[in-house]
Structure formats: C-alpha cells, structure tokens
Short mmCIF file of the C-alpha atoms (twelve columns), coordinates in Angstrom:
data_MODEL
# 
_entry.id   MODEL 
# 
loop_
_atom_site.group_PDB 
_atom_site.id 
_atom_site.type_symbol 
_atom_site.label_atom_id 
_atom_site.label_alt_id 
_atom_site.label_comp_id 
_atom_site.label_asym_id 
_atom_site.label_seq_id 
_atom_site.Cartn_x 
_atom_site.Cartn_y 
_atom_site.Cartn_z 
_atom_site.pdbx_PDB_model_num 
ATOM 1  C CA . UNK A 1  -60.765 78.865 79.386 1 
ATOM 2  C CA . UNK A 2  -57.240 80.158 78.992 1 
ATOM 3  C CA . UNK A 3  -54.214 78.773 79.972 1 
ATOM 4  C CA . UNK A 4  -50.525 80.232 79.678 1 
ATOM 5  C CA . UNK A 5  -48.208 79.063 76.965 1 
ATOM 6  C CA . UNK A 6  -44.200 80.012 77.427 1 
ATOM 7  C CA . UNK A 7  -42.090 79.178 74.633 1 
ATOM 8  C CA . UNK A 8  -38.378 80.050 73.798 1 
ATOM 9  C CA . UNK A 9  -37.337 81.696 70.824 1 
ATOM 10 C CA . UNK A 10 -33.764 83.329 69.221 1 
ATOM 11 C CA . UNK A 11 -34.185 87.279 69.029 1 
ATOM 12 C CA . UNK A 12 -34.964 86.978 65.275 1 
ATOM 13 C CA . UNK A 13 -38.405 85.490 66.097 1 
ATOM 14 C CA . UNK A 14 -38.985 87.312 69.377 1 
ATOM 15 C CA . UNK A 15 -38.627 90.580 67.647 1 
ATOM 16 C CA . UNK A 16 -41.291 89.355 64.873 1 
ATOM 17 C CA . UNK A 17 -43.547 87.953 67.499 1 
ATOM 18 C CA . UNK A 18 -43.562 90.738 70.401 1 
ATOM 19 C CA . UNK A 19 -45.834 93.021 68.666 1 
ATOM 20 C CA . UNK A 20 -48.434 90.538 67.884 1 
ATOM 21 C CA . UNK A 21 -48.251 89.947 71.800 1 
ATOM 22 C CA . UNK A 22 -48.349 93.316 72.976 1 
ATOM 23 C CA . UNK A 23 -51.346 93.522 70.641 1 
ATOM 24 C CA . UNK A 24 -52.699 90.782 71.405 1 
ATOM 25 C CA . UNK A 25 -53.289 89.224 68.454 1 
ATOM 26 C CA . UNK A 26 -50.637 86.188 68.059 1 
ATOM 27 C CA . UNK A 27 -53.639 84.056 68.958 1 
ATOM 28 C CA . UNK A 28 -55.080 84.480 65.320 1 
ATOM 29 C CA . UNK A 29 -51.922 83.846 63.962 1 
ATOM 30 C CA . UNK A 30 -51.341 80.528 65.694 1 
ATOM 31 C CA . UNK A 31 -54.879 79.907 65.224 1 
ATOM 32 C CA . UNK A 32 -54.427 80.428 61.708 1 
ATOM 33 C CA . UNK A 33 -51.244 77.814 61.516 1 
ATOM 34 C CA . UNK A 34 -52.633 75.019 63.309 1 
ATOM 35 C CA . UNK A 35 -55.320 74.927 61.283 1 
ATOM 36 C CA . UNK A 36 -53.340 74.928 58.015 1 
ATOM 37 C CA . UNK A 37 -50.959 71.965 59.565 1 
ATOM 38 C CA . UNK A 38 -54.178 70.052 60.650 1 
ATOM 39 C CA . UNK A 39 -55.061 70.478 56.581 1 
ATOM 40 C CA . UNK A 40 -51.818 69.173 55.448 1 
ATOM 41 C CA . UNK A 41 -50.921 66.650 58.320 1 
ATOM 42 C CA . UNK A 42 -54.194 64.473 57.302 1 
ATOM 43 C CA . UNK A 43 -53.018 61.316 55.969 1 
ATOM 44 C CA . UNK A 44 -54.950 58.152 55.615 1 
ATOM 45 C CA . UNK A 45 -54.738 55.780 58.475 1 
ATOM 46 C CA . UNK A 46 -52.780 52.552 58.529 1 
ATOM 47 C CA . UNK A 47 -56.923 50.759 58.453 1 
ATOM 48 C CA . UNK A 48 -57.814 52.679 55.422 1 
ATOM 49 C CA . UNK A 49 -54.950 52.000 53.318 1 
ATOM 50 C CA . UNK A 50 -54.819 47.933 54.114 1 
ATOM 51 C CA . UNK A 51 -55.763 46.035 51.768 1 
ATOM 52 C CA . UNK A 52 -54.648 48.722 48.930 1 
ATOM 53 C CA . UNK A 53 -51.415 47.026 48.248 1 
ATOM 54 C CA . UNK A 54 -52.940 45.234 44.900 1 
ATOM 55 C CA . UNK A 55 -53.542 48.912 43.474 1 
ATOM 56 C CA . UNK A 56 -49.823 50.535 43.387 1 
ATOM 57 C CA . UNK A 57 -49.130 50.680 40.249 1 
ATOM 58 C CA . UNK A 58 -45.814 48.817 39.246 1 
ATOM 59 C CA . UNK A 59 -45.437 49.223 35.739 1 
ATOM 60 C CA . UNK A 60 -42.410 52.028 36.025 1 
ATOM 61 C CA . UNK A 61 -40.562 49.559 38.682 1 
ATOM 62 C CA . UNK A 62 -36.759 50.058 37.687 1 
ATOM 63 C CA . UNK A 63 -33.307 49.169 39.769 1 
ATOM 64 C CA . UNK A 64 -32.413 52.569 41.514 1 
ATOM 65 C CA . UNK A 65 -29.342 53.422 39.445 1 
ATOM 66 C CA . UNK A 66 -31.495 53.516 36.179 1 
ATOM 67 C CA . UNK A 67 -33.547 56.341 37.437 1 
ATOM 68 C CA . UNK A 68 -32.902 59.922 36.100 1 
ATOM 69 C CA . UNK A 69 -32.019 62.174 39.379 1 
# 
C-alpha cells in the first residue's frame, strides 16, 4: 500500500531532492535513513537498565571545576 507524504523544504533541499523524485527513487534513500536512525536510536529501555545503578563506575568522581575541558 502507498500513501502520499508532503513535506516542506527551503530551495537548497528541494533542488537536491527533485531529481530523486522525478526518478523515482527518493524512496531508497529514505529507506536507507530510517534504517540507519533505527540502528543508532536503539537505546536500552528504562526495565533493562534498573537495577544497574551498583555497576557505574565511580572511581574518577571529581567536583566539576576540576575537570580538564
């Protein structure tokens, strides 16, 4: 099933994006990024992580003004 996406964009990106259109092929390309976000979005959950507090390790705890920047 398809369904029809509009989105608004400054001329910058319409220029990049209107031949992939006319070509039809700005679905691989958004394919292609939502799949790389979905890789780096994944975080653990707030359940997988509780209980985890015990292993941060707190050796290197200093005031904020004695770290290097």
């Amino acid at each position: 099933m398809t369904h029809q996406l509009t989105i608004t964009v400054d001329d910058t990106v319409y220029q990049a994006l209107k031949p992939m259109v006319e070509h039809e092929t700005i679905g691989a390309l958004l394919y292609e990024f939502m799949q790389n976000r979905n890789i780096k979005q994944k975080t653990p959950s707030i359940t997988a992580l509780r209980g985890t507090l015990h292993n941060v390790d707190t050796s290197d705890i200093r005031e904020e003004t004695d770290r290097i920047i």
